[in-house]
C-alpha positions, 0 to 999 in steps of 0.5 A: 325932570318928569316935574319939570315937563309936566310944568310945561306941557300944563302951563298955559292949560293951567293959565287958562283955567285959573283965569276961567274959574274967575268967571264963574258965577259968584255968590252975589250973582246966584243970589240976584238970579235966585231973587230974580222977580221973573224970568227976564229979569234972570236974562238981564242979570246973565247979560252982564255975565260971561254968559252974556254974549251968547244970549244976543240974538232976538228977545223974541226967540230967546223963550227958556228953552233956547235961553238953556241952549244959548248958555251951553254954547260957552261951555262947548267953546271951553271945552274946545279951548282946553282940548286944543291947548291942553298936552296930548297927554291930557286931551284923550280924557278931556275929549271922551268926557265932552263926547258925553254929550255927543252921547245925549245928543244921539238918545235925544235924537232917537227919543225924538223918532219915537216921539215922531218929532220935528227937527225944529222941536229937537234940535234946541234940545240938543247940547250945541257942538260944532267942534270935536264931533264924531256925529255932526248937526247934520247927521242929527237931523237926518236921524230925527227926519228918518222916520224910524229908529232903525233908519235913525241908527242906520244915518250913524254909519261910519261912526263907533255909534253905529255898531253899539247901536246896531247890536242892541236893535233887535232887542228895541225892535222886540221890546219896542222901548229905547232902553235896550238902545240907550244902556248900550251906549251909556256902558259904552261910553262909560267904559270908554271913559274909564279906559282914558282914566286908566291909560293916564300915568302918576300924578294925572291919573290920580287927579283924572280919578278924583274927578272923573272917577267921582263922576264915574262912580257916581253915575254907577251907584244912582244906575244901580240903585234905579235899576233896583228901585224903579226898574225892578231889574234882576241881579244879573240884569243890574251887574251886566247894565253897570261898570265893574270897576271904579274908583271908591265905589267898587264890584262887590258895592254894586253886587251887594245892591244888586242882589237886593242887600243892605244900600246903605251899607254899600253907599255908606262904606264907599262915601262914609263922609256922607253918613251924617248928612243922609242918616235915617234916609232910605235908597230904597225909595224915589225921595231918599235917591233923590236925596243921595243923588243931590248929597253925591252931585255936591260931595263931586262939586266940592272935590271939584273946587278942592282941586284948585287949591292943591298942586297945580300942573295935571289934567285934573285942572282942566276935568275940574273946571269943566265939571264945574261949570256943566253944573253951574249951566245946569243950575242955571237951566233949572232956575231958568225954567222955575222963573219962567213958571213962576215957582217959587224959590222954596221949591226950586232953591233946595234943588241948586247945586252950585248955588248956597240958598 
């Protein structure tokens, strides 16, 4: 019975995302992106793809950073098709994880207070939602127009964002630095994340854990190890600014990074699969968690596309496809502003995730 209501309340989601993953892009068209002589050749190539019709406005304003801001717009209608056709069941986690970018619309927002921005320069930095928001365009502009990060956060009110935020002013007002801000609302919503993950029951939750998980565990790995690495935080700083729980990146890999100890090791015994391809590499420099970050983004990727070869009929379907097409939009985005500087293919080609150079 519990198999049968699952094929029904998953059909059409699964239907649907059968169908989307057909369009993302091929091989043969990352290949014509990649040899793209410039960078309105790469826009004539994306014209005649499923990015097409969001890049029909006027040539002369489609410069490359609203050429980025076009793409995702079909991404926000994705994610707004899968939540709306996808069973109550499913949408809690599918929604958490489109509000990540609800999350970066609100850091970008208040970096552009700090900067003393314009609304015109901001707002085609922010990822477009018009649906399933808690913080509106409207509300946006108003933060970045405030004049200050204390009237910028004061605009949230009503919102979850604005008691996070609230709580961590004091320590941006002694500090004078976004980051008290910014980890705030990135444990909180990670946390947030994981809740969602953990509430889904059999079959959905281990899907919603090889895929979200992944993303989860990533993320607290890389902040670990940047904390270490660059921000030379103290052990009790790192363990209260990460998640202590996760999927195959556990408490004491964190702990055992945080204290200074062997990276590797704890990298190593959460994903040995990566041994081989990151031996000799040190986590303990800016080039080798590079390097890390790229080799976990393509360990998710692959586990990503991995999905549509298994059992269908679960929420990891759904979380796969939309992953996988936020990195394809963000190689694109990369290749975007490589052509339109005119860098070369053997600097910008190495750093593709989705794409084979």
């Amino acid at each position: 019975m519990a198999i049968t209501m699952g094929v029904q309340a998953y059909a059409l989601a699964q239907a649907t995302v059968r169908a989307l993953y057909g369009d993302l892009l091929s091989q043969a068209q990352w290949e014509d992106l990649i040899r793209a002589p410039d960078y309105d050749a790469v826009l004539t190539i994306l014209s005649k793809s499923v990015y097409g019709p969001t890049l029909q406005i006027d040539r002369a304003l489609l410069n490359p950073r609203r050429a980025a801001y076009q793409i995702r717009l079909h991404l926000a209608d994705i994610y707004a098709k899968l939540i709306r056709i996808s069973p109550a069941v499913g949408q809690p986690v599918l929604m958490t994880l489109w509000h990540h970018y609800e999350v970066d619309n609100i850091r970008v927002a208040l970096r552009g207070v700090e900067a003393g921005a314009t609304w015109d320069q901001v707002r085609h930095l922010l990822y477009p939602m018009r649906r399933y928001v808690v913080v509106t365009v409207r509300e946006l502009e108003q933060m970045v127009r405030s004049g200050s990060v204390g009237r910028a956060i004061d605009a949230l009110k009503g919102t979850q964002y604005h008691g996070i935020l609230s709580h961590a002013l004091t320590r941006y007002e002694d500090e004078r630095s976004l980051f008290p801000l910014e980890v705030a609302l990135d444990i909180w919503y990670r946390r947030t994340l994981w809740d969602c993950v953990l509430a889904l029951k059999t079959q959905d939750r281990a899907m919603a854990l090889k895929t979200v998980g992944t993303v989860l565990d990533v993320d607290n790995l890389l902040w670990a190890l940047r904390f270490r690495v660059y921000h030379h935080l103290t052990e009790s700083e790192i363990i209260n600014y990460t998640l202590s729980t996760g999927f195959e990146v556990k408490d004491a890999d964190i702990r055992q990074i945080a204290r200074g100890g062997d990276s590797a090791q704890a990298v190593f015994r959460a994903y040995p699969e990566l041994r081989e391809t990151l031996r000799g590499v040190s986590f303990d420099t800016g080039e080798g968690l590079g390097q890390l970050e790229q080799a976990l983004l393509r360990l998710l990727i692959s586990r990503c596309r991995h999905m549509f070869a298994g059992a269908p009929f679960h929420i990891g379907l759904p979380l796969a496809y939309v992953l996988l097409n936020e990195y394809e939009i963000r190689d694109l985005t990369l290749l975007i502003e490589a052509k339109a500087a005119r860098t070369p293919i053997s600097t910008f080609g190495p750093m593709l995730l989705v794409a084979a150079v």
